[in-house]
ZAGURO-461733 format. One record per residue (C-alpha): residue number from 1; x, y, z. Coordinates in nm, 3 decimals. Example, Ala and Ser with C-alpha at 12.3 -4.5 7.8 and 13.67 -1.06 7.14 Angstrom:
<pts>
- nr | east | north | up
- 1 | 1.230 | -0.450 | 0.780
- 2 | 1.367 | -0.106 | 0.714
</pts>
This chain:
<pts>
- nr | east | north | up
- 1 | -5.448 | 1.922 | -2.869
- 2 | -5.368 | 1.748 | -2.527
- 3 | -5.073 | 1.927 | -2.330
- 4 | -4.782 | 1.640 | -2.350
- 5 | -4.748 | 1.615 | -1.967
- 6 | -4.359 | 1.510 | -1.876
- 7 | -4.212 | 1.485 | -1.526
- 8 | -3.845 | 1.651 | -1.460
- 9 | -3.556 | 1.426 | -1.449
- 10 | -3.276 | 1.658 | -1.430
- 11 | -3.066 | 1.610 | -1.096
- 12 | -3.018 | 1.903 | -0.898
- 13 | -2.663 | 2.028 | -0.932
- 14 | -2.637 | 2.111 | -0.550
- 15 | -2.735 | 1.766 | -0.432
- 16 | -2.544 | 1.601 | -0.685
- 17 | -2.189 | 1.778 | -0.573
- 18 | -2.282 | 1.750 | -0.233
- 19 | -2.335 | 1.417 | -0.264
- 20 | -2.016 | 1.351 | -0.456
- 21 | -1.805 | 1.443 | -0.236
- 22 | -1.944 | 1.379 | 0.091
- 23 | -1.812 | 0.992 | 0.094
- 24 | -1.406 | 1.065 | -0.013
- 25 | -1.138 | 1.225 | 0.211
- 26 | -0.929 | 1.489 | 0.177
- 27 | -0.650 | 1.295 | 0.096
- 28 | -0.781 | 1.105 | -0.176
- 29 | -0.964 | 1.394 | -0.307
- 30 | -0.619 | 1.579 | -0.406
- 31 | -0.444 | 1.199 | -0.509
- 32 | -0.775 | 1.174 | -0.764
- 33 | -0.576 | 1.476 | -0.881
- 34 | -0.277 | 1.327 | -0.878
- 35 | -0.404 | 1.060 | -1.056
- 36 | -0.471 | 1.240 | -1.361
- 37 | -0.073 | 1.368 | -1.392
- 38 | 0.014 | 1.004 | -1.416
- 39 | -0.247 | 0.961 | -1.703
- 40 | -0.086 | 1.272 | -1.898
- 41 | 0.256 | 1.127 | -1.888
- 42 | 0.128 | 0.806 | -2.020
- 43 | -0.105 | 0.945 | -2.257
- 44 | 0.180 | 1.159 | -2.398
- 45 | 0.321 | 0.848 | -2.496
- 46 | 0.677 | 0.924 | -2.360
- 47 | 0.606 | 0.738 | -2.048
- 48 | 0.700 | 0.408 | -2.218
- 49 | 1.108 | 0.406 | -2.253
- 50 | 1.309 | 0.241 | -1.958
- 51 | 1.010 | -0.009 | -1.769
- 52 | 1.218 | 0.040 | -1.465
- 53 | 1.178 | 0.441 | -1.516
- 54 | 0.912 | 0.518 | -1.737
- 55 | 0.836 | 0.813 | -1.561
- 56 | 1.207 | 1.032 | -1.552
- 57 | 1.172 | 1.369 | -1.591
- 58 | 0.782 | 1.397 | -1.486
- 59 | 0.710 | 1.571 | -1.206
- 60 | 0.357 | 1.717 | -0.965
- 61 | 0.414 | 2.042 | -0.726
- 62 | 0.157 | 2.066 | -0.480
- 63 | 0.087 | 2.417 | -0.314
- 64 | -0.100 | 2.389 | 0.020
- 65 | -0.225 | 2.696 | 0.226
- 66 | -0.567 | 2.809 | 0.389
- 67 | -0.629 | 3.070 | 0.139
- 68 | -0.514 | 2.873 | -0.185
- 69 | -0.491 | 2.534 | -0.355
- 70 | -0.319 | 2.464 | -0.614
- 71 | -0.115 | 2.142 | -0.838
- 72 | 0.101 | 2.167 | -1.143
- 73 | 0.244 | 1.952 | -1.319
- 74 | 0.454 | 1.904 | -1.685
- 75 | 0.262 | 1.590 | -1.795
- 76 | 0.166 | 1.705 | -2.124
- 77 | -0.181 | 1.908 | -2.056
- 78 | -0.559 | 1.771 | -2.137
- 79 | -0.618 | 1.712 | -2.549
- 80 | -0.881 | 1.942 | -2.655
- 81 | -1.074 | 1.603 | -2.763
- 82 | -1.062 | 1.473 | -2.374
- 83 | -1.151 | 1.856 | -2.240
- 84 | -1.491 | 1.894 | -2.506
- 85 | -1.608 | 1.564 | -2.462
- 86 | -1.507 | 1.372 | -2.154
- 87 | -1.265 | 1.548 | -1.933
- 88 | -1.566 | 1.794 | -1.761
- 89 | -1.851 | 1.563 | -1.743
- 90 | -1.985 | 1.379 | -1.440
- 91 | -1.900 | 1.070 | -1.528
- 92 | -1.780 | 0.868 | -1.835
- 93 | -2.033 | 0.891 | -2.159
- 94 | -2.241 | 0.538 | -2.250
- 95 | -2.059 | 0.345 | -2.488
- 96 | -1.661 | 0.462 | -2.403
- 97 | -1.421 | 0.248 | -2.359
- 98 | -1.135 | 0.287 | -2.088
- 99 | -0.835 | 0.222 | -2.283
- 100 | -0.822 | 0.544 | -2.500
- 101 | -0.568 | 0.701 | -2.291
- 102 | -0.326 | 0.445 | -2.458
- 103 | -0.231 | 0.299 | -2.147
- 104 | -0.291 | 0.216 | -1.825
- 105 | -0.455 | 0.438 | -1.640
- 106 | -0.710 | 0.423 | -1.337
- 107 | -0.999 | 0.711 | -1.467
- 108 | -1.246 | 0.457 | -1.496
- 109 | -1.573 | 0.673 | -1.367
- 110 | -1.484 | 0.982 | -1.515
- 111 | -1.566 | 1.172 | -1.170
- 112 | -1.230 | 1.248 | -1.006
- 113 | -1.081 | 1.578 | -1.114
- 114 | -1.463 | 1.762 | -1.074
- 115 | -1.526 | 1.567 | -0.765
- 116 | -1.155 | 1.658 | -0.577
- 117 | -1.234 | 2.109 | -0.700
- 118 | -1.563 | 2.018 | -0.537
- 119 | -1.396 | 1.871 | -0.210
- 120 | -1.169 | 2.181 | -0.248
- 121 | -1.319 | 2.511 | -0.266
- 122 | -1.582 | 2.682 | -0.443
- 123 | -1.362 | 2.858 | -0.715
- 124 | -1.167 | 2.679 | -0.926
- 125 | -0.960 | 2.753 | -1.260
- 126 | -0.812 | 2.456 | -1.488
- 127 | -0.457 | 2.584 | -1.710
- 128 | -0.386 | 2.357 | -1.969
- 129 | -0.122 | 2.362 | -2.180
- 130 | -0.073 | 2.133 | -2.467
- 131 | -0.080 | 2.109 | -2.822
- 132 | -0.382 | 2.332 | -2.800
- 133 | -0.458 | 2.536 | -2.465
- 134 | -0.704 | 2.630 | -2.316
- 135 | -0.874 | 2.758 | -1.982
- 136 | -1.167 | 2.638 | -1.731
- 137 | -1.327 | 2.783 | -1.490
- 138 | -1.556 | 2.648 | -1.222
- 139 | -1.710 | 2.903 | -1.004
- 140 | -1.957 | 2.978 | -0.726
- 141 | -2.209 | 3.104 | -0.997
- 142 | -2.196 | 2.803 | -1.215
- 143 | -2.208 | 2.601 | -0.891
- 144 | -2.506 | 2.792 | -0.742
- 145 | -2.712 | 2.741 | -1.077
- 146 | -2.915 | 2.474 | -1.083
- 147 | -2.888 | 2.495 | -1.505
- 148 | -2.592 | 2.208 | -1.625
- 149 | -2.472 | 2.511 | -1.893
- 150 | -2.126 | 2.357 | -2.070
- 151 | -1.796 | 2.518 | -1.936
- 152 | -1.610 | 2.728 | -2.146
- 153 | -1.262 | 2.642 | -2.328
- 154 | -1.152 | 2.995 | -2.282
- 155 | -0.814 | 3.102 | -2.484
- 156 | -0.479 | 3.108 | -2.275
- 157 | -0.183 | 3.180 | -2.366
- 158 | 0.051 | 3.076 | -2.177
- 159 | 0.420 | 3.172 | -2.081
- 160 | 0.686 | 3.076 | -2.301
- 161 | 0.909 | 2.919 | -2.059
- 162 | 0.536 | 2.745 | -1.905
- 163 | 0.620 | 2.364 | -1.908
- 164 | 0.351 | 2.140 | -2.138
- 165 | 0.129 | 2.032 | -1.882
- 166 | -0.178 | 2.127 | -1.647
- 167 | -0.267 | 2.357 | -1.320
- 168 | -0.549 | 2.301 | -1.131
- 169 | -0.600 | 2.611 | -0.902
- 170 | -0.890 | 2.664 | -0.643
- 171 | -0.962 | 2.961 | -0.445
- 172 | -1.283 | 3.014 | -0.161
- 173 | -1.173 | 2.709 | -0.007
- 174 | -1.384 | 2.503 | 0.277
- 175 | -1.349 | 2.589 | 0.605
- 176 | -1.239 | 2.277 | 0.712
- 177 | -0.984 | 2.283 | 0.389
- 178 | -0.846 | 2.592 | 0.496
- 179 | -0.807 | 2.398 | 0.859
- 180 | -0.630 | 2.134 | 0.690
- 181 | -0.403 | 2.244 | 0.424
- 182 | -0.235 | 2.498 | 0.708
- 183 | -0.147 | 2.274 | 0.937
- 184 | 0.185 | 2.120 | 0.944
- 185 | 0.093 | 1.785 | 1.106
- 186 | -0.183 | 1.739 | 0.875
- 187 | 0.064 | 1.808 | 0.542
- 188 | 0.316 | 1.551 | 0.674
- 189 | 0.088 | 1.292 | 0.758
- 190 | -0.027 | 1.366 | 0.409
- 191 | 0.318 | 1.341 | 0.273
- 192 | 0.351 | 1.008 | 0.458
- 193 | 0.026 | 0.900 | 0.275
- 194 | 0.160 | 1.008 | -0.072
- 195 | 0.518 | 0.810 | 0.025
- 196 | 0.250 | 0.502 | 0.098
- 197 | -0.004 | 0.532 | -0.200
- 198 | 0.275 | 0.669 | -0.462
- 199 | 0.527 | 0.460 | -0.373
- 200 | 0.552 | 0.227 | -0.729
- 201 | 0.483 | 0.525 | -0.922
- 202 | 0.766 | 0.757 | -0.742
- 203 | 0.998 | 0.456 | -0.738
- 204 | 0.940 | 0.469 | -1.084
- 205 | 1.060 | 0.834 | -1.120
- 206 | 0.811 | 1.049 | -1.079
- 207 | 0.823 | 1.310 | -0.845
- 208 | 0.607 | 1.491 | -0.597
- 209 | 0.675 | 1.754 | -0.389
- 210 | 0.465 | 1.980 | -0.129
- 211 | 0.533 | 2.350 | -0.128
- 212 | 0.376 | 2.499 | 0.240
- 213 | 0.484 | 2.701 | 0.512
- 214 | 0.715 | 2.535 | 0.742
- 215 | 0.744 | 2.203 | 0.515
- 216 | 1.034 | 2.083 | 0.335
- 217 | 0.939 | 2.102 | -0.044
- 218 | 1.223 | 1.835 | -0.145
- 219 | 0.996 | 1.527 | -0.373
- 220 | 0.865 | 1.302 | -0.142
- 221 | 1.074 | 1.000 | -0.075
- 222 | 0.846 | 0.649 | -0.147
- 223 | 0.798 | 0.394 | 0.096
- 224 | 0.996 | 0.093 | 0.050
- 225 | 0.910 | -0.255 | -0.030
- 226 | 1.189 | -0.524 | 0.001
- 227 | 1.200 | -0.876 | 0.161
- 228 | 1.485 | -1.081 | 0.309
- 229 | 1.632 | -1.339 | 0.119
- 230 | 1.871 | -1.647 | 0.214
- 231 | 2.173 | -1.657 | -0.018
- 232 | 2.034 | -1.654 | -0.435
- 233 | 1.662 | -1.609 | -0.475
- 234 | 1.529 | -1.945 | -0.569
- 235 | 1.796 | -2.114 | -0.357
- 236 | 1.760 | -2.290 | -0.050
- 237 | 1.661 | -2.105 | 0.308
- 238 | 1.401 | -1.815 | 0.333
- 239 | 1.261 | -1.741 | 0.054
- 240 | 0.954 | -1.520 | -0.086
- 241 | 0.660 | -1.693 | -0.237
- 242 | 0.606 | -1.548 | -0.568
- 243 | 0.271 | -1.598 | -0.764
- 244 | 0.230 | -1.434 | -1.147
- 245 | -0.031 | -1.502 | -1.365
- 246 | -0.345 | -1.368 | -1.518
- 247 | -0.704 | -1.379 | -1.396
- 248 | -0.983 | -1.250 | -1.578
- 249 | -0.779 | -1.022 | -1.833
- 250 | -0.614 | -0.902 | -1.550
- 251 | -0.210 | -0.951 | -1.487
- 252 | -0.154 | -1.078 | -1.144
- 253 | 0.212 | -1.068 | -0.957
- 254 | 0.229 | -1.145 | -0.608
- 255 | 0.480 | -1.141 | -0.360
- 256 | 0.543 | -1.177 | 0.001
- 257 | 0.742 | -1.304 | 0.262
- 258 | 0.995 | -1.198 | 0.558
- 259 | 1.059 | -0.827 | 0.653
- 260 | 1.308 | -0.970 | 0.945
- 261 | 1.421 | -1.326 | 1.172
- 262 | 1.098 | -1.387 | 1.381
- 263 | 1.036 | -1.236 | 1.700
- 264 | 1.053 | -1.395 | 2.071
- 265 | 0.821 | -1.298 | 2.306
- 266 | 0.961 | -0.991 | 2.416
- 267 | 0.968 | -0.877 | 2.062
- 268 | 0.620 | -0.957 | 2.005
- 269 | 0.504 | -0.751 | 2.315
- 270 | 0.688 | -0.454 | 2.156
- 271 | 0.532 | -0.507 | 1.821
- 272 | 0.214 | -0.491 | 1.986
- 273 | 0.283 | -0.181 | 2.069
- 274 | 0.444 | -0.035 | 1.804
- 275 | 0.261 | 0.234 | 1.592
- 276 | 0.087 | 0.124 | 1.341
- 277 | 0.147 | 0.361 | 1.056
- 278 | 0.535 | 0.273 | 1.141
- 279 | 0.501 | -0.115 | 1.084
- 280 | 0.576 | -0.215 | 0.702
- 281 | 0.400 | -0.543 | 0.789
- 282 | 0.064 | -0.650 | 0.588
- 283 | -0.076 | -0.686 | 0.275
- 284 | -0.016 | -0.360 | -0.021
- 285 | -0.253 | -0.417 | -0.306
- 286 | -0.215 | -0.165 | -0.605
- 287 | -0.420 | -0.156 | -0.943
- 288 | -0.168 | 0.007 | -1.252
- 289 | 0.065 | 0.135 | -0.970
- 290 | -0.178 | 0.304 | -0.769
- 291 | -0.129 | 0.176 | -0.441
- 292 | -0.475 | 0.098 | -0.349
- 293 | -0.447 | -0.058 | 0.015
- 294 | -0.164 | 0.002 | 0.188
- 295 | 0.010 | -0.259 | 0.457
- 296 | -0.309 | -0.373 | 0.530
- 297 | -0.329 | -0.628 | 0.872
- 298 | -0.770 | -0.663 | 0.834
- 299 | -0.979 | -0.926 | 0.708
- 300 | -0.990 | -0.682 | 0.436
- 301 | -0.682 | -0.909 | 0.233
- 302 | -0.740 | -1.205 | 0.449
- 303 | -0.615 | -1.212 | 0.807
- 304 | -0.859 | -1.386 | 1.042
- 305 | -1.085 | -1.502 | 0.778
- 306 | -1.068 | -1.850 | 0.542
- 307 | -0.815 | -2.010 | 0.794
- 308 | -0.598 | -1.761 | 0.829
- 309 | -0.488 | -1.665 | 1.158
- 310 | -0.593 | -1.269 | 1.244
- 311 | -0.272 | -1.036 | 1.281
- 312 | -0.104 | -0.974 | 1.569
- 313 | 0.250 | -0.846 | 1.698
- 314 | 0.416 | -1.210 | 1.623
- 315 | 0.347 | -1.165 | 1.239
- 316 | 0.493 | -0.810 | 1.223
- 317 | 0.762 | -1.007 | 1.057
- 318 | 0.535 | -1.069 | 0.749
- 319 | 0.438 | -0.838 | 0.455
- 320 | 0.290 | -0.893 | 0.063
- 321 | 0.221 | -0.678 | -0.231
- 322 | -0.009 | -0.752 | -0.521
- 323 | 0.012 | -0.572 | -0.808
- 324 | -0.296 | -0.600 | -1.066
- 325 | -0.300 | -0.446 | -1.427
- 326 | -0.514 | -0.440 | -1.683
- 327 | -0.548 | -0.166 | -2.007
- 328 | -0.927 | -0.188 | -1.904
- 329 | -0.931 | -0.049 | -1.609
- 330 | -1.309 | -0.099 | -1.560
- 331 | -1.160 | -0.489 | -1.482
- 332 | -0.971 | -0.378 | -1.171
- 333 | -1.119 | -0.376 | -0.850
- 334 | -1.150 | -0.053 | -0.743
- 335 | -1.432 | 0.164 | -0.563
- 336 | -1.486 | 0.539 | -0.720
- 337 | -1.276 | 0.639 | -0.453
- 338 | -0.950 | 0.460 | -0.623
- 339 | -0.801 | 0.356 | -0.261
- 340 | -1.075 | 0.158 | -0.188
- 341 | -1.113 | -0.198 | -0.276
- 342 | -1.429 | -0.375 | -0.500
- 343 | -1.458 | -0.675 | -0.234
- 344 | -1.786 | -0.834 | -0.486
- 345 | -1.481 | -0.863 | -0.805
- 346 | -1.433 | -1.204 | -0.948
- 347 | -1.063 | -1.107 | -1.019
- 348 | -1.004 | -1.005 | -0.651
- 349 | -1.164 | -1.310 | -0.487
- 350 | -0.834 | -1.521 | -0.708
- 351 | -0.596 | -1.271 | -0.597
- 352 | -0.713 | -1.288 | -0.228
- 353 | -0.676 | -1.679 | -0.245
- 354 | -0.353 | -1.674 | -0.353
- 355 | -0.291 | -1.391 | -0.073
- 356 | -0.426 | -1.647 | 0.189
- 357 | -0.252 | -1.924 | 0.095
- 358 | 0.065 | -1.765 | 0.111
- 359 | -0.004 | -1.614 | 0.482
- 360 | -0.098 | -1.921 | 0.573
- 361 | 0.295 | -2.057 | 0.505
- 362 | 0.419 | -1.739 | 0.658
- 363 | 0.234 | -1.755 | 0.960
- 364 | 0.290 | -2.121 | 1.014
- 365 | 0.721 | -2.052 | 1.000
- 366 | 0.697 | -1.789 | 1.262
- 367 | 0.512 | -2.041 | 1.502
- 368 | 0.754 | -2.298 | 1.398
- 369 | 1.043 | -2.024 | 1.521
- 370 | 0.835 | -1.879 | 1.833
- 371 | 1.001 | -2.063 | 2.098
- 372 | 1.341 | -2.170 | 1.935
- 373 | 1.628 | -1.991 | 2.053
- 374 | 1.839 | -2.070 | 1.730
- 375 | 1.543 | -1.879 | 1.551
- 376 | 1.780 | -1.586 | 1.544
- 377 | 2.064 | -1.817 | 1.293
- 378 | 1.814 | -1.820 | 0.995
- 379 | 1.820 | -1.503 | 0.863
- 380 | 2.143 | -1.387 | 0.970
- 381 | 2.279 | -1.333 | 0.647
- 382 | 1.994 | -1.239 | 0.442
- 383 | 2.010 | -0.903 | 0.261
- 384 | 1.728 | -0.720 | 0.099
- 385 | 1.600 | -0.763 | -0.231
- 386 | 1.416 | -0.484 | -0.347
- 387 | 1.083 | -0.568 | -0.527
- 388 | 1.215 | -0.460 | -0.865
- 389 | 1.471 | -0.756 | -0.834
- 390 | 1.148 | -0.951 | -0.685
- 391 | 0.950 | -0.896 | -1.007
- 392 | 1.226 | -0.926 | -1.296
- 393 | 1.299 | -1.285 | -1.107
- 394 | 1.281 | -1.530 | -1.351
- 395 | 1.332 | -1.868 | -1.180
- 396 | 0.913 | -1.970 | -1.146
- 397 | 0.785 | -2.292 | -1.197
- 398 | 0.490 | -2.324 | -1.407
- 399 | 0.194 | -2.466 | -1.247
- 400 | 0.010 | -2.713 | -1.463
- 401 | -0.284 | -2.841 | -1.261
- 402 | -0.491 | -2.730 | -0.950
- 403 | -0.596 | -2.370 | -0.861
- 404 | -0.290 | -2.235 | -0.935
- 405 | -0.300 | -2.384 | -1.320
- 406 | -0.181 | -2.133 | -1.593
- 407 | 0.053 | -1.949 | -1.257
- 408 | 0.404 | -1.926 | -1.266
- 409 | 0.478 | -1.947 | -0.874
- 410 | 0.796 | -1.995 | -0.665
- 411 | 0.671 | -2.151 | -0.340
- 412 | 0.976 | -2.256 | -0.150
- 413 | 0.965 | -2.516 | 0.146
- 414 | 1.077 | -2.278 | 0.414
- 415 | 1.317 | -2.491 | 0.714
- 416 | 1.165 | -2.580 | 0.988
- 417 | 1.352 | -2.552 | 1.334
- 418 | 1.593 | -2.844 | 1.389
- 419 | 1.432 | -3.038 | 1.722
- 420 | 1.683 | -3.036 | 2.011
- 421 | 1.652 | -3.329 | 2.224
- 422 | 1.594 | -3.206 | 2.636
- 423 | 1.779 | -3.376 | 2.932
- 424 | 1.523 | -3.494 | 3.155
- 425 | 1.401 | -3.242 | 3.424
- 426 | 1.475 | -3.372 | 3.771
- 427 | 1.267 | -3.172 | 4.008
- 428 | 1.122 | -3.251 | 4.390
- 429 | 1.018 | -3.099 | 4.702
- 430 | 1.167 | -3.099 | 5.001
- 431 | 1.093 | -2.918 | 5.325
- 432 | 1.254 | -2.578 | 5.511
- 433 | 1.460 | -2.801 | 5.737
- 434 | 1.612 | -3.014 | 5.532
- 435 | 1.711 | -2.750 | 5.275
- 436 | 1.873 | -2.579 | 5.572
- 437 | 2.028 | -2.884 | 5.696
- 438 | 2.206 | -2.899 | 5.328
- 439 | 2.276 | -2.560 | 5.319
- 440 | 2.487 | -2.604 | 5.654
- 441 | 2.667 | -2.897 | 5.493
- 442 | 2.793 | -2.664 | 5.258
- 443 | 2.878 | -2.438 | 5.431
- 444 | 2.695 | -2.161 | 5.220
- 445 | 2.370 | -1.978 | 5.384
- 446 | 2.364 | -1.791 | 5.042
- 447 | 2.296 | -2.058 | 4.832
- 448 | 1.929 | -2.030 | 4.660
- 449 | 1.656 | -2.365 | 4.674
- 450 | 1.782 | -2.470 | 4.302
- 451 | 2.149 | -2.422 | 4.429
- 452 | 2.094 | -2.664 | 4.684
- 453 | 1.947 | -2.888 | 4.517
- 454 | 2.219 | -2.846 | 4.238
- 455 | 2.514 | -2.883 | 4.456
- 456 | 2.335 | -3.201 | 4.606
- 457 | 2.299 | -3.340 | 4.277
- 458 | 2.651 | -3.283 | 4.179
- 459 | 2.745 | -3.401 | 4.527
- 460 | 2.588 | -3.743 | 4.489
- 461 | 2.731 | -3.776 | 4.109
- 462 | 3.079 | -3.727 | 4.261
- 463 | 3.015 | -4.009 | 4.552
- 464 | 2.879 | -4.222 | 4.255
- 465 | 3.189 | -4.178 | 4.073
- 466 | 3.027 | -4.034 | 3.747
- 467 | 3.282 | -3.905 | 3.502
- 468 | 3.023 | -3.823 | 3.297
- 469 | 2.948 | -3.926 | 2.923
</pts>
């Protein structure tokens, strides 16, 4: 009998880990995490009350140190189903769907919770407790092995007063975790980057706090999004432009407009300057909440590229969001990394149209304002509106033709300067004696070159007899 000759297939654990993890930060490591708290309040099905606060009474506690790693959260725990068959494998099985979480989640590759303990550390144990829990744990042995033997659902038990939910625990951290997760600047930064990335979902109600030496473990406060409005929204005056539709099974809303009046040139100089994790200007795109770019100023959502003029200080003024849902996640544009943005999607390529075209108003009404001086009347009373009363606005036109057709869309005619007419400019030259000879008429050595030539103006207007008009 001939010896059945085969040739291994099997990918080598180490490379595949290392590999894994090599292309994600820190950061969004940990938010992958993250991620998968938001999931378990949806998936518990509880997540689905008030729209405006569907996530009350969830919470996340991070713990941050160079010996330890660890999240918790009370988001209803892993179903045994999702921990045997999905929850522990690299990568989503052939054939699944992505909308058995009953909701709308953003686990589309099925790589994020193994990837982030494999960014983390080299010992890891998984707590969950839900309707049936249950224990993981990832260690340097099973890492070391080159054999892909099945984790264990060990028993737990856990305390009474333990809320339903899941801990994620990793110990033999990275050296350059260890670097990381005990330094102070790098937690707050990280804080700030939650704030940024978080912000719908902690506006929401969620909450996330930090625990770490030296840190304040209060939840983390989200950034805001709000735009200045003229009087009622729809009215007349500044307005946002407002785009929602649906491309592509995918819900589009879009919004943008004014942050502030525009800036004159000294104001432009010191936006210029100005820091740019500080500036709320640019474009925030987020898939099912997650914030996936945040106030982004690159040709990445259009500046400097299909018309558009490239950012710069004068358009710190301007800023957009576009928020993109679908229950099939695998529709959203998103990278494996979840913060990073599928530029080859169909359903992006709309969206960043409709992005374009309404920079292109923006940018036009702050060149329209760049020299005016009464640029500073137009927004003087113009509070606010936060992008919860942006969304539930329900004054859109609906667009029946073009490539806006099937769109609902509020794209105001923003006012344009009102054109002063100029007094003609009377200007000569005249030589060092005979501005001297003037200024000795008057009787006024002091008297600068336009002062002369003022008071010889006004001089000759009085002679004339000029009363004027």
């Amino acid at each position: 009998m001939t010896e059945k000759r085969e040739a291994e297939t099997k990918p080598s654990k180490s490379f595949f880990v290392s590999m894994l993890t090599r292309d994600i930060d820190l950061r969004d490591a940990i938010l992958d995490l993250l991620d998968n708290c938001i999931d378990g309040a949806v998936r518990s099905g509880e997540a689905k009350g008030d729209p405006e606060r569907p996530y009350d009474g969830y919470w996340a506690k991070l713990t941050l140190s160079a010996d330890w790693f660890s999240l918790e959260d009370n988001c209803g725990g892993i179903p045994i189903g999702t921990a045997r068959h999905r929850a522990f494998r690299l990568g989503r099985p052939p054939g699944k769907d992505h909308t058995d979480a009953d909701g709308k989640t953003v686990g589309v590759y099925g790589i994020g919770m193994k990837r982030a303990i494999f960014k983390l550390g080299r010992n890891a144990k998984i707590n969950s407790n839900g309707e049936d829990p249950f224990q993981v744990v990832i260690d340097d042995q099973w890492l070391s092995s080159d054999d892909w033997q099945p984790l264990e659902l060990a028993e737990y038990a856990p305390d009474s007063d333990s809320p339903s939910g899941t801990t994620v625990s990793v110990g033999e951290l990275y050296e350059t975790v260890k670097r990381d997760l005990s330094s102070k600047d790098w937690i707050e930064k990280f804080k700030r980057y939650i704030a940024n990335h978080y912000a719908l979902i902690i506006s929401k109600g969620f909450e996330v706090s930090v625990i770490a030496d030296g840190i304040s473990s209060e939840p983390i406060r989200s950034a805001e999004f709000a735009l200045a409005v003229t009087g009622d929204l729809g009215g007349g005056g500044v307005q946002p432009f407002i785009y929602r539709g649906e491309v592509d099974g995918v819900s589009v809303h879009i919004v943008a407009g004014l942050l502030r009046k525009p800036l004159n040139a000294k104001e432009i100089e010191e936006a210029e300057n100005e820091h740019a994790e500080r500036s709320l200007a640019g474009w925030t795109i987020a898939c099912n909440d997650r914030v996936v770019v945040s106030r982004d100023r690159t040709f990445l959502t259009g500046w400097g590229t299909g018309g558009v003029a490239q950012y710069h200080g004068q358009y710190s003024v301007i800023a957009g969001i576009a928020l993109l849902y679908a229950d099939d996640v695998e529709k959203l544009p998103l990278t494996t990394t979840k913060r990073g943005l599928d530029g080859s999607s169909a359903v992006y390529a709309r969206t960043l149209d409709i992005m374009r075209d309404a920079t292109k108003k923006l940018t036009a009404f702050t060149n329209a304002y760049k020299t005016d001086e009464d640029r500073r009347e137009i927004l003087e009373d113009a509070p606010k509106r936060t992008l919860a009363e942006l969304r539930s606005f329900d004054g859109l036109t609906s667009v029946q033709r073009g490539t806006l057709k099937g769109f609902q869309v509020l794209t105001p005619d923003l006012p344009r300067p009102v054109k002063k007419k100029r007094n003609p400019r009377v200007t000569f030259e005249a030589s060092r004696g005979e501005i001297g000879a003037l200024k000795d008429f008057f009787e006024d050595d002091g008297l600068t070159d336009n002062e002369v030539g003022r008071s010889a103006f006004e001089f000759a207007l009085e002679t004339a007899g000029y009363k004027g008009p």
